[in-house]
N, C-alpha and C positions, 0 to 999 in steps of 0.2 A: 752513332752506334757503331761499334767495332768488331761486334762478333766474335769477342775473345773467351779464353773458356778458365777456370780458375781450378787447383786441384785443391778440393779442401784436407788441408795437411794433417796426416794421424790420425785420416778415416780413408775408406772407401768409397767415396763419393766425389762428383766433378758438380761447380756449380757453374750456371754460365749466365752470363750477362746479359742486357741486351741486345738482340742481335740483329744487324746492319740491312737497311732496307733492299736488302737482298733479292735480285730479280727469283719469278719461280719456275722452275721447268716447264716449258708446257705439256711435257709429257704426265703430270700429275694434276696441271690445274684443272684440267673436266672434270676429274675424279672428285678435287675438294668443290670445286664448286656443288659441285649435285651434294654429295654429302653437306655443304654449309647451307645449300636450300634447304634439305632436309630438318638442321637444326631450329633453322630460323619460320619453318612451316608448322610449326605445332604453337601451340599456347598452354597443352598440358607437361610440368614437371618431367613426371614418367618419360614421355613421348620422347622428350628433348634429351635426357638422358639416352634413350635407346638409339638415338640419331647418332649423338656425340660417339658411342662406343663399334654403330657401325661405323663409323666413319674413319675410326683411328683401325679397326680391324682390316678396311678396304685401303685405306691410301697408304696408313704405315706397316701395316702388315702383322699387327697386335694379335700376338696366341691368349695374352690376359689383360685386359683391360676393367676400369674401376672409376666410378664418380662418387668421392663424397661431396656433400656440399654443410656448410656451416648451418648450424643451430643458434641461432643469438639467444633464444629464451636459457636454452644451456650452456651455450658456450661450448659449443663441440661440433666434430665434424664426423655425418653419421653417414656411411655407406648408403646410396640409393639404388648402386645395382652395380656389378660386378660379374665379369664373363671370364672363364677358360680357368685356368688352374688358380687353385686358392678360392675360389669360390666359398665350399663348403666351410672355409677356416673363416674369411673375411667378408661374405654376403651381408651379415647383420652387424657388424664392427661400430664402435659409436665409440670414438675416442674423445680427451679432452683437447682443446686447441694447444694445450702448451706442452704435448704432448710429443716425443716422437719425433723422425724425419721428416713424416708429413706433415705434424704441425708447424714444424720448424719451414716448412715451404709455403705454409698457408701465411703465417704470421710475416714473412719478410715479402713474401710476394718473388720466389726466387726459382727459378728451374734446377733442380737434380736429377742430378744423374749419378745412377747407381749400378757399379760393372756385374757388382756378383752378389747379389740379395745379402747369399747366405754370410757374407764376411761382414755385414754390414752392422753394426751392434744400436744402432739408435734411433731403429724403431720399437713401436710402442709395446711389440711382444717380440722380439726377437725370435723364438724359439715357436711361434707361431709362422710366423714368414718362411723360416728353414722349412717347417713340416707342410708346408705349402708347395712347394717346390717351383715358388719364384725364381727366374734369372737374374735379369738385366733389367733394370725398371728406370725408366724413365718418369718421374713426378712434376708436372706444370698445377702453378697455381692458377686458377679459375677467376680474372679479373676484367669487371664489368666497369672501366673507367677505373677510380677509384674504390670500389665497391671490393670487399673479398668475397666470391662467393661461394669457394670449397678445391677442391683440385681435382685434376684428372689425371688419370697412374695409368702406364701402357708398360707392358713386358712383350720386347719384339726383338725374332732372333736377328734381325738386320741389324744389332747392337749387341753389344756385349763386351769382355776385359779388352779385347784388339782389337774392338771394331766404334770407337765412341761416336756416339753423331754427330754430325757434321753440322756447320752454322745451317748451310741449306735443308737439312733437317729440322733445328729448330727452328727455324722461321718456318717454316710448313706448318709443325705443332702449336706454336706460337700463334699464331693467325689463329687456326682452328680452337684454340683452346679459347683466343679472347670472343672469337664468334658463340662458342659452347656458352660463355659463363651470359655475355647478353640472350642468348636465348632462354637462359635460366633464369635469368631479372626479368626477362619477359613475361616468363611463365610463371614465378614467384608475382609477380606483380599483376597480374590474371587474376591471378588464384585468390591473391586478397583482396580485389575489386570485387569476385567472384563473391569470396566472404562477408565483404562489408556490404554487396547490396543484398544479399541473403538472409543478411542482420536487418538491415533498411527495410525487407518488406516484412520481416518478423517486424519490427519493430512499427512499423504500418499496420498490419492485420492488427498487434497488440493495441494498437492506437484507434484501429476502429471497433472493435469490442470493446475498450474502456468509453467511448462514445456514446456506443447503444447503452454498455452497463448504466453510465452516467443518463443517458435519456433513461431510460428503466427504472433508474431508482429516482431520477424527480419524478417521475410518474410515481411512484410508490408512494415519496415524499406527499406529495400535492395529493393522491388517493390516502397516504397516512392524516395527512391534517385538512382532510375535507372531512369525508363523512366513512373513511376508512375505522377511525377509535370509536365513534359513534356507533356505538352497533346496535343494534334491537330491531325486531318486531312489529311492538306494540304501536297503540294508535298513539299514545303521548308523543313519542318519540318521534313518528312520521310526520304529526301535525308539524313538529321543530325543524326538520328537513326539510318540508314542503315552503313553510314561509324563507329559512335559510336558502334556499333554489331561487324565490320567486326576488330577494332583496340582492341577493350578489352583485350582481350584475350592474348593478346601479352605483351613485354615488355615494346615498343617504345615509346619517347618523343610525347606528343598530346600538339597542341595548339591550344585553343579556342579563335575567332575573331569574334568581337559582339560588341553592343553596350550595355552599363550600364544598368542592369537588364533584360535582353536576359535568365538570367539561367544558366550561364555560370559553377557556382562552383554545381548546380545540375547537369551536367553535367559530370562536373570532378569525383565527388560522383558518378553516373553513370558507369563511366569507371570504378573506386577503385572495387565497390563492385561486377561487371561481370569480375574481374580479380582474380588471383591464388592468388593475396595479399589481398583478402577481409577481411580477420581476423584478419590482422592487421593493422597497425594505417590507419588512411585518416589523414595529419596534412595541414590545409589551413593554407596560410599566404598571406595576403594583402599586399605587396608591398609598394602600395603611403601610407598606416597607417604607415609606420615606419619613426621614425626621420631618416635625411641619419646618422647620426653621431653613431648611435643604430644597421645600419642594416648588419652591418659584427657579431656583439658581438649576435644579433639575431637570425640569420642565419644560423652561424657557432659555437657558444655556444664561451665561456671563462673559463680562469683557475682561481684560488683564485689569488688574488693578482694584477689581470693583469690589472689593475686600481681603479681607486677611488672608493669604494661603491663595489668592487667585494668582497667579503668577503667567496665566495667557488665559486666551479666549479659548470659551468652550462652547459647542452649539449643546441648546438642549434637546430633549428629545422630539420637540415637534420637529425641528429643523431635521432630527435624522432621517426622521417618515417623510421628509418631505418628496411628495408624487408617489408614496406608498399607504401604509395602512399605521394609525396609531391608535393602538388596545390600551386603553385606564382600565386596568382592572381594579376593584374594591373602589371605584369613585366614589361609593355614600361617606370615605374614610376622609376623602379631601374638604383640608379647614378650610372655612368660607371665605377667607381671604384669597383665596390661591383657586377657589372655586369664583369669585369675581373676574379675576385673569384669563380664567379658561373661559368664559364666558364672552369677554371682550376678542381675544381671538377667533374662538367661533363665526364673530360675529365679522370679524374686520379679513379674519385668515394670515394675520400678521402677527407677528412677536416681536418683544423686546427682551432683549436680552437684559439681565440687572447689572446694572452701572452702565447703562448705551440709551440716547436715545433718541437714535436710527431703529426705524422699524426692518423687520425683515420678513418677506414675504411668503410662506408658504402654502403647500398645496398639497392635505391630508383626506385621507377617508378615517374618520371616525367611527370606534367599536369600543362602547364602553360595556362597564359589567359591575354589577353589585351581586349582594346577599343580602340586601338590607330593605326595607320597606321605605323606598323612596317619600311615596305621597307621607307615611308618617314622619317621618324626617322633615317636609317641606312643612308640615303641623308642628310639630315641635320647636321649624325657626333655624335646623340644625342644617338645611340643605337648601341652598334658593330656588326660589320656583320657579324664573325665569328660567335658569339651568336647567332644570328639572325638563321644562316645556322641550329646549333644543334638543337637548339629549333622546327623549321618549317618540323621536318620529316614526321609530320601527320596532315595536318594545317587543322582543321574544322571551317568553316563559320559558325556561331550560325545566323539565321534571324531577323533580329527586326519586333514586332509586325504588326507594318502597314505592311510588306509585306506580309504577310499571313491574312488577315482580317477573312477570315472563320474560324478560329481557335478559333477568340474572343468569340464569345457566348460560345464552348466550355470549355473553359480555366475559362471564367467569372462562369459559371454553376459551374463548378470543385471548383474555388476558393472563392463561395459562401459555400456550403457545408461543404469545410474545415472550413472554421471561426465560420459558426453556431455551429457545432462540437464543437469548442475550445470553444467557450464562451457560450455553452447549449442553442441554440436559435434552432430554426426550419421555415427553410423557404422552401416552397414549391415549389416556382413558380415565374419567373422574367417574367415580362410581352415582346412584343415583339417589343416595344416600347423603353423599355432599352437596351434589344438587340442590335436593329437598331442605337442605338444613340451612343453604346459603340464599335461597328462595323464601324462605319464614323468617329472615333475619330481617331487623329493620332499616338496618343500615345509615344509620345517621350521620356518619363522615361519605357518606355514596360511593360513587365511583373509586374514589381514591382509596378509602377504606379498604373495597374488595379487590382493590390492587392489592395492596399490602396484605391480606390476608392468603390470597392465590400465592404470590410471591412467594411468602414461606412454604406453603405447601407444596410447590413447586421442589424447593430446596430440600424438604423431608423425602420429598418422592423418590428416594435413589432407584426404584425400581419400574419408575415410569408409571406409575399408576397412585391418583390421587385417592384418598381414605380419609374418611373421616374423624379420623384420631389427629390427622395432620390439620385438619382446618380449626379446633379447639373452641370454638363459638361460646362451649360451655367454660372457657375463663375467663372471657370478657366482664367488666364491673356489671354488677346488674342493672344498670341503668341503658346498659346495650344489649342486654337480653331479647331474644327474638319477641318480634311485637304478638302481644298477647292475639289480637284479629287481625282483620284484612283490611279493617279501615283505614285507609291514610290518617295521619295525625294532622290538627286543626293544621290550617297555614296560616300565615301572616308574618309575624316579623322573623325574618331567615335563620337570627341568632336566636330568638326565645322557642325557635323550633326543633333546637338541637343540646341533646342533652350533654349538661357540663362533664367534659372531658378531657384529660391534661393532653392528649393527643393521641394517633391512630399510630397503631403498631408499625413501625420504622421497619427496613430492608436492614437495617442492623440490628437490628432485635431480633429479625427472623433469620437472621444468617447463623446469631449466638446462641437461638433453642435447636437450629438443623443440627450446628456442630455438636452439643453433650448431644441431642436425642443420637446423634450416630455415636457420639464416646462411649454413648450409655449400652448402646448396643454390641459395642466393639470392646465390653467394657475395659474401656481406657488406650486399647493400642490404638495408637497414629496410623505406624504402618503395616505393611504385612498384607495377606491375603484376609479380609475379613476383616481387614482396619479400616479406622474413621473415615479415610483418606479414600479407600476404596468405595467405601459406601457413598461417601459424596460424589465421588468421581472427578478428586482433585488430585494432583500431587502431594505427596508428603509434605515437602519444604512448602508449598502454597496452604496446605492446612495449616503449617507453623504459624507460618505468616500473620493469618488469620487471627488464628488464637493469640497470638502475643497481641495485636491490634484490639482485640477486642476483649481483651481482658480473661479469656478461657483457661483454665486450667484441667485435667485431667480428675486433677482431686472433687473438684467441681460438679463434675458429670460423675462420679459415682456415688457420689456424698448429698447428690439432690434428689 
């Protein structure tokens, strides 16, 4: 390094090179030293800034001193703190890097030196700097190794047009300034450790409340699909909990007898989860959904090959229950061929897969569930009795609705609640009007029925309170008309005790009388204050939605 100085030609300005490992006075080095303690003894930003600028005030004699230091998110070099004259001009300054003499020193990494501010035309505001009433400035770029980290600007009158610094000057500055810019990586580098474990234990607290949340809600879960949807009262109901409490626990085959919508596979869910298999699978299978021709390869799983369209192995569903809980629901539906198989496994706890024949071992709790009058089925020839026997080791009667009538307002209150929940509505209060009315009904789809009927009601209730206009009982076919008495209807066979019905009023059905009953009301506008939209308490474009989905039109709802 030679210390040589370079005049930049057709400006005002001297750049200088760099400069030669220069012994230092000892008359100055105490001074830098204490000042470069100073820089290198903080770890906050500020701090190290206010170090650097006593420092150039004490050794060099600075009447104005300045640190920017670089922005990478912006690309700019923003003042962090600025002393003595120009202050008020350049305290808050945030220039761009390609900006200017000072960017021009950040960018090359270059010391300038500037005799007379004022003549100097290429900085960022010229005519700011003038009215500033800067000298002689001296600009070092702030280099942390390789690193750029912003510059440090000094106006000291030991310089100026006839007085240029000296190499031993800048090697002073030089030194101090590459000390300034490491204490600045120090403290930038603090600062985002600082940030990032700040983040770390946010992100830890976050992490242990999704924990709890997560334990809270399988607790919800496991209270949802125990005896959380079961809800009631009445003595029917508790005899069903008392034997479901007293069988959990154990191994043995349960079979649940009920009519269609009773709750029967919450139930089963009930059993899985107050058992030693709760952790592992729960796998339901509907019976009468299966083609018969499907229900062995379903059942039982298949090997590749082992017919048309088999193209690899698949386990069936015992194998996926396997060391968890497998639910047959509708088993009276299973054709006695495929009810032979289920029999043999029972018996052996092995399967075979169709086209393999390697057995394979598993290890199920069984929960089966009909609607059908088993013993008459074994009479008819339609159901084996053998089966019949394995299956019936722990036979629980499920109730249908009408014979517990106390329970309804219960269960109706219960499964108001849930819906408003799901679809963000709030209803307060069903009057006792509806009560009474949904209490004398006889409910011949059950539980599931007065899902669906609560449902819409829910959906009409823009106003948070259920009425009995919204529940309609009275357009139900008359064959669901509220039961003339109190008697239970005969029992016996699950189907001939359910009056023929094309099916129970769907969540789309009641979504598409909510929407006109609110067009009807609004007659016709969507939006607006006292629109459809408002009354539901949807958005505009989500009621569109809706209605184009479900076939609504506006013409619709005024014309019905």
């Amino acid at each position: 390094m030679n210390g040589d100085t370079a005049h930049d030609s057709g400006s005002h300005c001297w750049i200088y090179d760099e400069v030669a490992s220069l012994p230092l006075p000892s008359v100055v080095e105490e001074q830098m030293l204490v000042a470069l303690r100073r820089v290198t003894a903080t770890l906050d930003v500020q701090a190290v800034c206010e170090a650097v600028l006593d420092g150039v005030e004490r050794v060099f004699g600075a009447t104005s001193s300045w640190v920017m230091l670089h922005e990478p998110a912006s690309h700019t070099l923003r003042t962090v703190l600025f002393r003595g004259r120009g202050a008020d001009v350049y305290g808050d300054l945030q220039i761009p890097v390609e900006s200017g003499i000072v960017g021009l020193a950040f960018r090359r990494g270059e010391i300038h030196f500037i005799p007379d501010a004022s003549q100097e035309d290429r900085w960022f505001n010229p005519d700011r700097v003038r009215a500033s009433g800067l000298r002689s400035v001296l600009i070092f770029p702030l280099m942390a190794g390789a690193r750029r980290m912003g510059v440090l600007g000094l106006d000291s009158p030991q310089f100026g047009p006839g007085c240029r610094p000296t190499a031993i000057d800048v090697k002073r500055l030089e030194v101090f300034a590459a000390q300034a810019a490491i204490g600045v990586l120090n403290a930038r580098l603090h600062q985002a450790n600082r940030q990032e474990r700040a983040k770390m234990r946010a992100l830890l607290r976050r992490h242990r409340l999704l924990r709890r949340e997560v334990v809270d809600l399988r607790g919800e879960v496991r209270s949802a699909y125990s005896f959380g949807p079961i809800v009631g009262k009445s003595e029917a109901i508790r005899q069903v909990l008392l034997e479901l409490e007293q069988v959990a626990a154990s191994d043995v085959t349960v079979l649940l007898l009920g009519e269609t919508g009773t709750g029967k596979e919450l139930l089963a869910r009930a059993v899985h989860e107050r058992s030693s298999r709760a952790a592992r699978p729960f796998v339901p299978v509907n019976c009468a959904a299966l083609p018969e021709n499907l229900v062995e390869s379903e059942m039982f799983g298949y090997e590749r090959g082992a017919f048309t369209g088999a193209n690899m192995r698949k386990p069936g569903r015992f194998e996926l229950a396997h060391r968890g809980t497998l639910f047959l629901d509708e088993i009276g539906d299973l054709p006695l061929h495929a009810q032979a198989k289920l029999l043999r496994v029972l018996q052996d706890r092995e399967v075979f897969r169709v086209g393999s024949t390697q057995g394979v071992k598993v290890d199920i709790r069984l929960v089966a569930a009909t609607n059908q009058d088993l013993p008459a089925r074994v009479a008819e020839r339609a159901f084996r009795d053998d089966l019949f026997y394995r299956l019936s080791v722990f036979p629980i009667r499920v109730p249908p609705l009408r014979e517990r009538p106390e329970d309804i307002p219960l269960i109706a209150r219960h499964l108001a609640l849930e819906c408003a929940k799901r679809i963000g509505r709030r209803v307060t209060a069903m009057s006792d009007e509806v009560l009474d009315a949904l209490a004398s009904y006889s409910w011949p789809g059950n539980v599931r029925e007065l899902q669906n009927v609560v449902e819409r009601a829910v959906i009409l209730a823009a106003s948070g309170v259920i009425t009995p206009e919204m529940i309609r009982l009275d357009r139900l076919p008359a064959a669901l008309a509220p039961a003339a008495s109190s008697e239970p209807p005969p029992r016996g066979n699950g189907d001939a005790a359910q009056p023929t019905r094309s099916s129970a009023t769907t969540f789309a059905e009641a979504e598409r009388q909510a929407i006109l009953h609110a067009l009807r009301r609004a007659e016709g506008r969507v939006s607006g204050p006292g629109g459809a939209a408002a009354l539901l308490g949807l958005k505009p474009t989500t009621l569109h939605a809706k209605m184009k989905r479900l076939g609504v039109s506006r013409g619709d709802a005024l014309h019905s």
